[in-house]
Kinemage of the C-alpha trace (Angstrom):
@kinemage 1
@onewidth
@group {chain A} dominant
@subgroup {mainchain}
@vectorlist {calphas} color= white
{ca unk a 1} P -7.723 -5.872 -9.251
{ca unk a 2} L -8.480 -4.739 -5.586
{ca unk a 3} L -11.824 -3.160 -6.869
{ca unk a 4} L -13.043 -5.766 -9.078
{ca unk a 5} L -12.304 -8.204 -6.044
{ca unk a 6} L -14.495 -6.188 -3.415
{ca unk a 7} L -17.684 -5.597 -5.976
{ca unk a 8} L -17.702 -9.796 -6.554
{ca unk a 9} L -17.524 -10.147 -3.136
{ca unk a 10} L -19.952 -7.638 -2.338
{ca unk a 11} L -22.298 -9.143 -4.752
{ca unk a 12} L -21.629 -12.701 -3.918
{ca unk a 13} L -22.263 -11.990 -0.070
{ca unk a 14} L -25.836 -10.088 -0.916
{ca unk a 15} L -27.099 -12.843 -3.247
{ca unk a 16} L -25.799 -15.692 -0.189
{ca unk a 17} L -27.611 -13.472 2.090
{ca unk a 18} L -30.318 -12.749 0.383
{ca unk a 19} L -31.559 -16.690 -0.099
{ca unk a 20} L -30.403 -17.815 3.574
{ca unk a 21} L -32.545 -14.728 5.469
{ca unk a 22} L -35.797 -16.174 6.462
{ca unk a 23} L -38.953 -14.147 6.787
{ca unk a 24} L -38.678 -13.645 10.309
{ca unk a 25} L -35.260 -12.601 10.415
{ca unk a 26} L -35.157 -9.226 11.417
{ca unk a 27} L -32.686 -7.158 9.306
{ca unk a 28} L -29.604 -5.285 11.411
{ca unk a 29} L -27.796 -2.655 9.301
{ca unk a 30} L -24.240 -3.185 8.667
{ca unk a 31} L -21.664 -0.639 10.658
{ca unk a 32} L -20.593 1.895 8.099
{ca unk a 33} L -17.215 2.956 8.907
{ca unk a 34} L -16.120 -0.487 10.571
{ca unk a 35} L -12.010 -0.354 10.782
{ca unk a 36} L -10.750 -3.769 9.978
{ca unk a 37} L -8.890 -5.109 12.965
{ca unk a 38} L -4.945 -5.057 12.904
{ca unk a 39} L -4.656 -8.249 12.214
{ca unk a 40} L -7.177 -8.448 8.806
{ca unk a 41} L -5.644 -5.385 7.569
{ca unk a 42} L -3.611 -5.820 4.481
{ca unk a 43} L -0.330 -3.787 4.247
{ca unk a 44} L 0.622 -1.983 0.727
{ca unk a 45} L 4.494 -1.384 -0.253
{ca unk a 46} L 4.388 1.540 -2.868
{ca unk a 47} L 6.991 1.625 -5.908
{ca unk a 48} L 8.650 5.058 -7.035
{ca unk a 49} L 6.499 4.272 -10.003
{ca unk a 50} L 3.124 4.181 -8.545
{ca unk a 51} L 3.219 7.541 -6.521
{ca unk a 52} L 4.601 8.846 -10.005
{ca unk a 53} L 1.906 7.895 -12.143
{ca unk a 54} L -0.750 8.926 -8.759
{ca unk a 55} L 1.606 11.256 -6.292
{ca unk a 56} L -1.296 10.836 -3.831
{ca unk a 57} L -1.964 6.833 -4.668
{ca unk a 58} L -1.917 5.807 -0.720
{ca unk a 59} L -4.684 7.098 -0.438
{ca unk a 60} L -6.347 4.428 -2.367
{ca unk a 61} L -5.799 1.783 -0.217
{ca unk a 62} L -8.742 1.887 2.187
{ca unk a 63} L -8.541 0.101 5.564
{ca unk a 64} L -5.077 -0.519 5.256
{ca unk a 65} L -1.531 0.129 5.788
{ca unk a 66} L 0.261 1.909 3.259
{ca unk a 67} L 4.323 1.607 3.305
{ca unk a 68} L 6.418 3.787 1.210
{ca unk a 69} L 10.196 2.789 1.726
{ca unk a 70} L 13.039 5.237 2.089
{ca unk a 71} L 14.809 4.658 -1.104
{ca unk a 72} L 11.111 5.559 -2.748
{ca unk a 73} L 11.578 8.861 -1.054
{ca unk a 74} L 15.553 8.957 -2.606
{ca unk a 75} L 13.947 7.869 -5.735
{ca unk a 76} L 11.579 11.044 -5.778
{ca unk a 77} L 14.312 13.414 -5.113
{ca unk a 78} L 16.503 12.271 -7.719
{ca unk a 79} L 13.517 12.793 -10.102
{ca unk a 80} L 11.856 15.951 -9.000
{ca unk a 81} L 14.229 18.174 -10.972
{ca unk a 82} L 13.221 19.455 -14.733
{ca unk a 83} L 10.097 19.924 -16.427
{ca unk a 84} L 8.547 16.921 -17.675
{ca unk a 85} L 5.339 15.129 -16.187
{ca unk a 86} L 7.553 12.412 -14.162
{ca unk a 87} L 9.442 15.579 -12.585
{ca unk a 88} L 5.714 17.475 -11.574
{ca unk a 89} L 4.799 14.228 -10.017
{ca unk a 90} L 7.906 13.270 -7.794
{ca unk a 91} L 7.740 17.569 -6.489
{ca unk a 92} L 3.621 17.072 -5.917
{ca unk a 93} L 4.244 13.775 -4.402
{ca unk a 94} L 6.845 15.337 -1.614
{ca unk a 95} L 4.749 18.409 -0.998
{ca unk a 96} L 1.714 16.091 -0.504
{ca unk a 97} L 4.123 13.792 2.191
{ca unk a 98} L 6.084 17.337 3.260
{ca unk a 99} L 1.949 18.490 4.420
{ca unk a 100} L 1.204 15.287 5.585
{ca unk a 101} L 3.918 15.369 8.585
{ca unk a 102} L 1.676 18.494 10.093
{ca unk a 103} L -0.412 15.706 11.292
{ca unk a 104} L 2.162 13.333 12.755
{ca unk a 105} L 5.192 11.351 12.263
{ca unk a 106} L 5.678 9.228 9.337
{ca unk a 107} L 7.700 7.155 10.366
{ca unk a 108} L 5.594 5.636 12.924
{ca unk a 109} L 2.515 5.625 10.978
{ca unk a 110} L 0.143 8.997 10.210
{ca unk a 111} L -3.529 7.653 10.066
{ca unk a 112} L -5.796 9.435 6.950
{ca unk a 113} L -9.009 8.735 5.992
{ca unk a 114} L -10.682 5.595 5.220
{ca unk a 115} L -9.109 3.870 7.381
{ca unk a 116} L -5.424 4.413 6.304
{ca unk a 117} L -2.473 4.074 7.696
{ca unk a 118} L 0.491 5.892 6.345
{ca unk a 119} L 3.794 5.790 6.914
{ca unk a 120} L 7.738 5.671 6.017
{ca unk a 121} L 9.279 2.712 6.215
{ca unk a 122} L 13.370 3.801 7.412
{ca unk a 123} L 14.681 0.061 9.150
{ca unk a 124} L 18.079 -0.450 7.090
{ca unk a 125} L 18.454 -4.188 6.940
{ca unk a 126} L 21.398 -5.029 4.687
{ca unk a 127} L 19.516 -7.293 1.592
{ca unk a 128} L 20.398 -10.415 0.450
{ca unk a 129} L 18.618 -10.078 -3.269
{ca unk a 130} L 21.676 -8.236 -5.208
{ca unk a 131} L 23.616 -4.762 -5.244
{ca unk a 132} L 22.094 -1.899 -2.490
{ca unk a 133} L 22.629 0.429 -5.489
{ca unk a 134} L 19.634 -0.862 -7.133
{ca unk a 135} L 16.909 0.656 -5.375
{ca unk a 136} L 14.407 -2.424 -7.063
{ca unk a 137} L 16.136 -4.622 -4.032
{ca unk a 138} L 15.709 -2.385 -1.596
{ca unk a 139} L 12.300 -2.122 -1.946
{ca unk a 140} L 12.044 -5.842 -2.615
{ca unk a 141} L 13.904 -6.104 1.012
{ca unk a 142} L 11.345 -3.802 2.573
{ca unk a 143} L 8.395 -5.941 1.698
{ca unk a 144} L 10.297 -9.281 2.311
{ca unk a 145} L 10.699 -7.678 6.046
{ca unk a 146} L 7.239 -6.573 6.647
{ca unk a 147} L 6.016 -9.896 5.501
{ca unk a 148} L 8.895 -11.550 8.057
{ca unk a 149} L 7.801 -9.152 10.947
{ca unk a 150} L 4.102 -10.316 11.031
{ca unk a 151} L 4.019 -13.593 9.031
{ca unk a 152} L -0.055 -13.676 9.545
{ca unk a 153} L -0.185 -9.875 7.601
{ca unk a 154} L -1.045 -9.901 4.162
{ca unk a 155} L 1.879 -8.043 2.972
{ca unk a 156} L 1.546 -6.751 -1.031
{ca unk a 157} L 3.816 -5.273 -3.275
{ca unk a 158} L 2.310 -2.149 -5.718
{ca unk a 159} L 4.503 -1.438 -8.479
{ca unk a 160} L 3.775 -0.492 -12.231
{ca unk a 161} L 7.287 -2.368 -12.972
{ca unk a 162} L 6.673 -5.218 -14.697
{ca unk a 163} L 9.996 -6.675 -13.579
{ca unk a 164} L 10.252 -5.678 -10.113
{ca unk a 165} L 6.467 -7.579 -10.008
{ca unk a 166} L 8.013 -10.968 -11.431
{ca unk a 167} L 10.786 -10.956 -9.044
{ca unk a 168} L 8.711 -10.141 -6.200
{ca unk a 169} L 6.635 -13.010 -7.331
{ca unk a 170} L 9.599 -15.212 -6.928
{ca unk a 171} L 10.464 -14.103 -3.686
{ca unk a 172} L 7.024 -15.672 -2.646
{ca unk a 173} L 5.643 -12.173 -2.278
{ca unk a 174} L 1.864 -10.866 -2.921
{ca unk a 175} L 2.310 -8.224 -5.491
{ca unk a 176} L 0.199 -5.993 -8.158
């Protein structure tokens, strides 16, 4: 995915590089921790699933903004209670958002490290896609917005549902 991506183009750029520099070129060291600029930075809608499999997978979206939409957070209470692995996740996943707010709002946006930006998408736009009891549409509206709001933002939808992916793929919408 993401990864694979950025090591090709990594690779790619030092071997174009590397046969374009001349010998006189002089050899300036790339910044390190370069932010991307608003508008290059690629924005990340997180399924229920995803922070239950990882309850701290926004932070793998470096130099980026990371969305998770209300009903995600409705989703995690209804699953926090009992015993089993999906429960653990959905209570370490709130405590790790609950400690999180100690550093700012999250609804406007809480900025972590790597160049993250976090936050809690809350706009309640009625959806066009099917019942608001299935909390697939919601989240399907959420991205669908974003992508609306700032047509020129690469807008991508994370989930580890196979079918909320091919329906978010019909709605024209980046997902993986």
């Amino acid at each position: 995915g993401v990864i694979f991506s950025i090591k090709t183009f990594l690779f790619e750029t030092r071997i174009a590089n590397f046969s374009m520099k001349s010998k006189t070129t002089p050899k300036t060291p790339a910044p390190k921790n370069k932010v991307k600029s608003p508008a290059k930075r690629s924005t990340y809608v997180l399924d229920t699933c995803v922070l239950i499999s990882d309850p701290q997978a926004y932070k793998s979206f470096r130099q980026s903004d990371v969305v998770i939409p209300i009903t995600v957070l409705d989703e995690l209470d209804k699953l926090k209670m009992g015993a089993a692995e999906v429960s653990r996740n959905a209570r370490l996943c709130i405590r790790y958002l609950d400690e999180l707010c100690a550093k700012g709002e999250l609804h406007i946006g809480i900025d972590l490290e790597n160049g993250i930006n976090l936050r809690v998408d809350t706009s309640a736009t009625p959806n066009s896609l099917g019942s608001d009891a299935k909390m697939d549409n919601k989240i399907l509206t959420c991205a669908m917005n974003l992508g609306q709001m700032v047509p020129a933002k690469n807008v991508i939808l994370v989930s580890k549902d196979i079918n909320l992916r091919i329906r978010g793929r019909s709605y024209g919408l980046k997902v993986q």
